[in-house]
N, C-alpha and C positions, 0 to 999 in steps of 0.2 A: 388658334387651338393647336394641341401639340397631341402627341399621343404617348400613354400613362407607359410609364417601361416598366423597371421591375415590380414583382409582387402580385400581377393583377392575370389570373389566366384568362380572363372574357376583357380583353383589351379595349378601350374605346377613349372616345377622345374626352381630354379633360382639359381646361385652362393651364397653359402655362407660367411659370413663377412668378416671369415679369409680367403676364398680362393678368393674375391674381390681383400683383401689386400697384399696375396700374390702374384697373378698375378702382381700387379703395384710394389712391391718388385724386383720382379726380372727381370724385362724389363729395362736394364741396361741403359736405354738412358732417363729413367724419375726421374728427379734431381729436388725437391725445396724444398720449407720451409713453415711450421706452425706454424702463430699465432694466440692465441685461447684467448680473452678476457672474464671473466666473469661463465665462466659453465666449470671449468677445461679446460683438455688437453686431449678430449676424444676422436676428432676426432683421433691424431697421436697415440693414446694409442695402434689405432687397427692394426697401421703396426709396431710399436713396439713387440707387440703380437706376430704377423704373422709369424716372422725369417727374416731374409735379409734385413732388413730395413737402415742399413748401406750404401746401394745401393741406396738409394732414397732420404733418410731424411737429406738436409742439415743443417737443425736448427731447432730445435721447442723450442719455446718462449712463454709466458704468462705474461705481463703486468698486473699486475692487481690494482697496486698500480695507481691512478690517477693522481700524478705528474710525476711518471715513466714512463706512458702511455703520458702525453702530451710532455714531455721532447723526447722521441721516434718521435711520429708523430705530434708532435704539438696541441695547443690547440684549440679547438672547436667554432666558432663564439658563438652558442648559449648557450655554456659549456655542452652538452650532451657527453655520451659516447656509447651510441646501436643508432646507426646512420647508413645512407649509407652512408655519408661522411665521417664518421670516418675509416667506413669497406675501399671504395675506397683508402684512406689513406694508412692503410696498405699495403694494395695488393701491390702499388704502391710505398712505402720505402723498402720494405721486396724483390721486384723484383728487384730494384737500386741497392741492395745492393747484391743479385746473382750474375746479369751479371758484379758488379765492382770486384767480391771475384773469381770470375769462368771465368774462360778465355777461349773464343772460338776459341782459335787457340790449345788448352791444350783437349779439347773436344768438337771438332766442332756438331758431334751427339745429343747430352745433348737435351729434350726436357724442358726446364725450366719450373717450375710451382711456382706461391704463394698462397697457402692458408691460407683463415683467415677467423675469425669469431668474433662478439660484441654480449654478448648478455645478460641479466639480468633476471635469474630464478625466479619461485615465492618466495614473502616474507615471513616472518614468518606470520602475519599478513593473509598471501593468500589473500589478496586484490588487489594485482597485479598478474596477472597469467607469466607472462613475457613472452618475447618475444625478437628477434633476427637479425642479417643481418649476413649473411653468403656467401662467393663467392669464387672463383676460377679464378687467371689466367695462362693460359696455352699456350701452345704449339704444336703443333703437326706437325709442321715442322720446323728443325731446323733455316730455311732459311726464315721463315715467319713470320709476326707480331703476335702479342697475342690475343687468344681469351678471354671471359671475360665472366662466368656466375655469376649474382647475384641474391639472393633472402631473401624474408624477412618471417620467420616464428614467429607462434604465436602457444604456448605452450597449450594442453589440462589436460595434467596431474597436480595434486594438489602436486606430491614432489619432491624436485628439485632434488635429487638424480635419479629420475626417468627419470625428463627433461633433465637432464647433462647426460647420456644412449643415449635417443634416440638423441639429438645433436650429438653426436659421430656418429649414425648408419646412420643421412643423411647425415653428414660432409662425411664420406667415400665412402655412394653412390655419392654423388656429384661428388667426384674426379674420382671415377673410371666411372662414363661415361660422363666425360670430356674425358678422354682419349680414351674409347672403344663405345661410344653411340653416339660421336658429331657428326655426319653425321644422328643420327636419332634423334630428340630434341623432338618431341612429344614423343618418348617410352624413351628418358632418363627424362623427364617429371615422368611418371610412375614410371618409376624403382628410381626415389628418397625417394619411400616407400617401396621397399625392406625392407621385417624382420619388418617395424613399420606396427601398426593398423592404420588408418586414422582415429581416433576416438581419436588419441594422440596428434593432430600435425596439424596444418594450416599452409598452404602455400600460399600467399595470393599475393604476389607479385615477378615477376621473368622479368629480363633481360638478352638476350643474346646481343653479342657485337662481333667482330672482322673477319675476313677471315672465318671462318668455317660457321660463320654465317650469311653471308652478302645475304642470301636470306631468311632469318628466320624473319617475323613478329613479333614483340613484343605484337600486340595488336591480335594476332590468337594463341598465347602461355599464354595469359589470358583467353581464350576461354577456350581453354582445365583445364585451372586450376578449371573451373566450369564445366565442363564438364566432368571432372574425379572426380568429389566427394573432390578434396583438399582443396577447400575452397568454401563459398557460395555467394564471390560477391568481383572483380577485380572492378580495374579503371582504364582507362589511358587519356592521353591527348593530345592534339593538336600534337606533335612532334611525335604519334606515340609509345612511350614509353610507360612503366606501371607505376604506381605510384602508392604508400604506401595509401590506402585508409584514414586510423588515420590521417597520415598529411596532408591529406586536411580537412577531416570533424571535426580534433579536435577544440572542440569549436567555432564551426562556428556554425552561423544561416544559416541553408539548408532551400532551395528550392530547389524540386525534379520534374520532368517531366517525365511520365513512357509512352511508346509509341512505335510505330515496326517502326516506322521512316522507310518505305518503299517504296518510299523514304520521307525524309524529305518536308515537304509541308510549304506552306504561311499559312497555318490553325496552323503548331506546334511551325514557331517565331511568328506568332501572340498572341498564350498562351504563350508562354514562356515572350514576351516582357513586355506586360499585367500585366501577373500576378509578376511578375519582379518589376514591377511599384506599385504593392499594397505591395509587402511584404516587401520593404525598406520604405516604409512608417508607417510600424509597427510601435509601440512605442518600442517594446523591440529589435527591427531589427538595426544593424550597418551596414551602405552601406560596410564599408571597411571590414565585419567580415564574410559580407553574401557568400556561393559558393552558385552555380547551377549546378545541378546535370542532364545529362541526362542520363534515365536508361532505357534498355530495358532487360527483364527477360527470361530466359532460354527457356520459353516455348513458347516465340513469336520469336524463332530464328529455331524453329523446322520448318521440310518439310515430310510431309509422315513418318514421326515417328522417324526421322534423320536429328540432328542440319547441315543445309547449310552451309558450312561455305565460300563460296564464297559470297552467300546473307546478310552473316555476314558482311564481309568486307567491300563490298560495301556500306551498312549500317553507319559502324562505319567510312568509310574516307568520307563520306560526312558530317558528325557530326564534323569530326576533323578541315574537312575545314574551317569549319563556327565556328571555336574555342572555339569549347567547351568541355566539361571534359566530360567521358562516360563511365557508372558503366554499367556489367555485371552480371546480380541476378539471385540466384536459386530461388528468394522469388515468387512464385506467389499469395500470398496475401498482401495487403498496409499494415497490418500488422502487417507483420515478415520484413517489408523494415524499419519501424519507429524502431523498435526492432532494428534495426541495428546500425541504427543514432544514437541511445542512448546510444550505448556503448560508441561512441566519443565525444555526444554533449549533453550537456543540455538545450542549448540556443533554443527561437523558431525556427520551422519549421514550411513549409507548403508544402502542395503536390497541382498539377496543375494536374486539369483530366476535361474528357470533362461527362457532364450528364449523357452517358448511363455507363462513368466506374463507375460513384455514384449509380447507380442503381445495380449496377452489384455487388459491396460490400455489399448493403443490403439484398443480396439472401442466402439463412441460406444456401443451401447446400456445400460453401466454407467450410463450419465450422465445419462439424459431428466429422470431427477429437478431436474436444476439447471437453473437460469434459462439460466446459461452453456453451460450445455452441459461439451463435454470441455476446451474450453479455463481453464472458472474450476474445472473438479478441475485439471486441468495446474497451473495456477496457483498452488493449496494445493499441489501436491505439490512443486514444482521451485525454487519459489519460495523456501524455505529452504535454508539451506546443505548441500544433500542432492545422494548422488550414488547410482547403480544399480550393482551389480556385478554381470556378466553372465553366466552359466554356462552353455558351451555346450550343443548339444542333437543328437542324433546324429537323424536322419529312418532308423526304422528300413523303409524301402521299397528305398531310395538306397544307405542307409550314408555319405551325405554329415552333416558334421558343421554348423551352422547357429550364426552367431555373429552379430555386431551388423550386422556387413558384406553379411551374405545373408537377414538372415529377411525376411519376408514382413509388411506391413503395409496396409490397404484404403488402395485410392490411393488415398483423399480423406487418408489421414492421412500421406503419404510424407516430404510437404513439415514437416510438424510434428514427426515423426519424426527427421529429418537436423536442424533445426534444433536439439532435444533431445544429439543426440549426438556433434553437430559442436562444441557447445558445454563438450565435456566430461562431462554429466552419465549419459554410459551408459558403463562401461568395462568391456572384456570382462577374462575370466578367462583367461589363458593358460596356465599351467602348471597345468593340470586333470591328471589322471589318465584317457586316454585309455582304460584298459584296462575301468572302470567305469562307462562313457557309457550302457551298454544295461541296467542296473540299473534297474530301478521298482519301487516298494513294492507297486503293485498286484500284480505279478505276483509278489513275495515271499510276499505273503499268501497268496496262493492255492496254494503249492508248502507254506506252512505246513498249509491248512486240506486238502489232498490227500495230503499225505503223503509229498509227495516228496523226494527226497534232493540236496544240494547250498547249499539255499538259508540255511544258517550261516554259507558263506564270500562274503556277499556284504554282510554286517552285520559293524559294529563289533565289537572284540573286547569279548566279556563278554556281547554283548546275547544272543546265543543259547543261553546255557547258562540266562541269566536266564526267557528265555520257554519253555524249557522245562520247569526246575524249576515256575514259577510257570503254565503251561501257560494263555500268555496268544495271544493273538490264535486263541483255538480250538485252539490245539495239544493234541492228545491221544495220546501214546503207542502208541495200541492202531491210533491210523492208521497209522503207522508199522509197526507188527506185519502189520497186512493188507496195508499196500502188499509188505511181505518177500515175506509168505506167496503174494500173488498172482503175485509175478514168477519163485518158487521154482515154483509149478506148471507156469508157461508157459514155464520154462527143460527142464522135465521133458517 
């Protein structure tokens, strides 16, 4: 046993590299093959190292040449080669050709596996830092269909001798807790940083898939990848699944909606529709180029100091109903969210918030962290080709309605303020829906969690039949029953 070095502040002992890859060496029933495009062959290098590896490894291959590679698994609609298409490809000739070479009447035990990986290290250049798909399909009963981890990393280190390292050292954690962790998927999550810093390495999107996993979340295993430190912002969509953040946002015009969706209300498609409707009308905006983003941020998914992850879910399957895409963010400033978008997109954005979160931006204590203070977050935020969509806010004391025109900013920020919106970049929302201003989630939940009657018609169509079948946000029936019961005696 060796003990875990960087990345882990509760240090304790884990398996070492070689004694990973010796274990899976010599468990005579784990038989498959490695191919490694792009950063060597460093995953298999380690059970080569290890002794025994005879026992395990029926091929390891490297493709590297581009016609070799398409001639093997075919060529690419879009001609990419670091793809999850491509990776799937693999996994899936490299397995065909197992069970046609290996006969299961010659070794009915054999737990088959195929490993592979696509992946393009940085350039000379260092303009590209590179990045990866790397997977695993496996076995763990001979008698059973195959399970399937995939994931997509993105590189921190500047030399690719360093990145072709650490590729080997999660290609092999990968494998060994397929074999020895799949029954635990949040700590085989973890232990795919064994031996690396997370200061090396993003992980930013993962899939599981088959029998081992047929009770495993896709979108509560993005959860964790932000809530372990491995990356600072997943996505997944409608079906459930995760998906590569890059290919959705690259080169799209975003519009973003940040919000606790607790539940989803007639007040958040109302912005969203809205402001939806202004930003295709953009001059520099192409309907067909545009995504929508809904995002809620790490620290509106907390409870008493501990992310809910039931409250998560809930959450996120009513978004998915209503089909839309759903980013998971460690940013809790707008920011470090724009800061994000930029890595993939130049084209315009816009963010959709309601009046008090524009107020709540211009509060300098966000900021103490920067040298600049709130003028160099200003600066990251405005500074790209990005505009605010503004949603009014009704002051429920007054009943006066509060837009860009009237809210309330610390006079030290008034002058910064008007400068911002004088200049175009704050546009209000006009054709809101007046009738839904006094709509809060907060107060939906609590007429959910009391029992009270009404609060259906203040949600999207579809979502309340959903949370009640699925008797999500606490809903229970029987509150319902008591609320009758008690109002049938005091009518009595």
């Amino acid at each position: 046993m060796a003990i875990v070095l960087q990345g882990d502040k509760n240090f304790e002992n884990i398996p070492s590299l070689k004694s990973k890859a010796l274990r899976i060496n010599l468990n005579e029933d784990i038989y498959g093959t490695f191919a490694e495009i792009g950063a060597g062959q460093e995953t298999v290098r380690h059970f080569f190292r290890a002794g025994g590896a005879s026992g395990t490894i029926a091929k390891a291959m490297s493709a590297y040449d581009k016609d070799f590679s398409d001639a093997i698994y075919g060529p690419e609609e879009d001609g990419r080669y670091v793809t999850e298409s491509r990776l799937k490809k693999m996994l899936s000739h490299e397995m065909r050709l197992m069970e046609e070479r290996i006969t299961r009447e010659k070794h009915p035990n054999k737990l088959f596996f195929s490993f592979a990986n696509t992946v393009a290290t940085i350039d000379f250049s260092k303009k590209y830092k590179g990045h990866g798909w790397m997977g695993i399909r496996f076995q763990v009963d001979p008698n059973e269909d195959y399970n399937e981890i995939v994931l997509h990393i993105r590189f921190k280190q500047t030399e690719a001798r360093l990145q072709q390292e650490t590729l080997g050292i999660v290609g092999l954690n990968l494998i060994y807790g397929a074999f020895y962790k799949h029954d635990k998927p949040k700590k085989l999550l973890k232990y795919l940083y064994d031996h690396i810093d997370k200061d090396t390495l993003e992980i930013d999107t993962i899939n599981f898939s088959g029998p081992s996993f047929k009770d495993v979340d896709n979108r509560l295993m993005s959860l964790q990848l932000v809530k372990n430190g491995m990356t600072q912002a997943v996505m997944f969509g409608p079906d459930g699944n995760n998906i590569l953040p890059a290919a959705v946002l690259y080169k799209k015009n975003i519009l973003a909606l940040r919000g606790s969706f607790r539940p989803v209300t007639l007040v958040n498609m109302d912005m969203y529709k809205k402001s939806y409707e202004i930003f295709i009308r953009e001059n520099k905006v192409e309907q067909d180029n545009a995504v929508v983003i809904f995002e809620i941020t790490l620290s509106n998914l907390r409870a008493e100091g501990e992310i809910d992850e039931k409250d998560f879910m809930d959450r996120a399957q009513l978004l998915c109903s209503l089909g839309h895409k759903v980013m998971i963010s460690n940013f809790q400033e707008y920011y470090k969210l724009v800061e994000y978008f930029s890595n993939y997109s130049r084209e315009r954005m816009a963010l959709t918030m309601g009046v008090n979160n524009l107020v709540e931006i211009f509060d300098e204590k966000y900021y103490r962290h920067l040298s600049g203070g709130i003028l160099e977050a200003f600066g990251k935020l405005f500074y790209k080709d990005l505009k605010v969509y503004l949603y009014p806010m009704i002051n429920p004391e007054t009943g006066s309605v509060s837009t860009s025109n009237n809210l309330k900013v610390h006079p030290r920020m008034k002058e910064l303020y008007k400068f911002f919106k004088y200049n175009g970049k704050v546009v209000d929302i006009f054709d809101y829906n007046p009738e839904i201003l006094k709509i809060y989630s907060r107060e939906v939940l609590k007429m959910i969690a009391d029992g009270e009657d009404g609060w259906e018609d203040l949600l999207p169509e579809g979502i309340s039949q959903l949370i009640k079948e699925q008797q999500l946000f606490g809903y229970l029936p029987q509150n319902f029953d008591k609320k009758k019961s008690k109002n049938l005696i005091e009518d009595n």
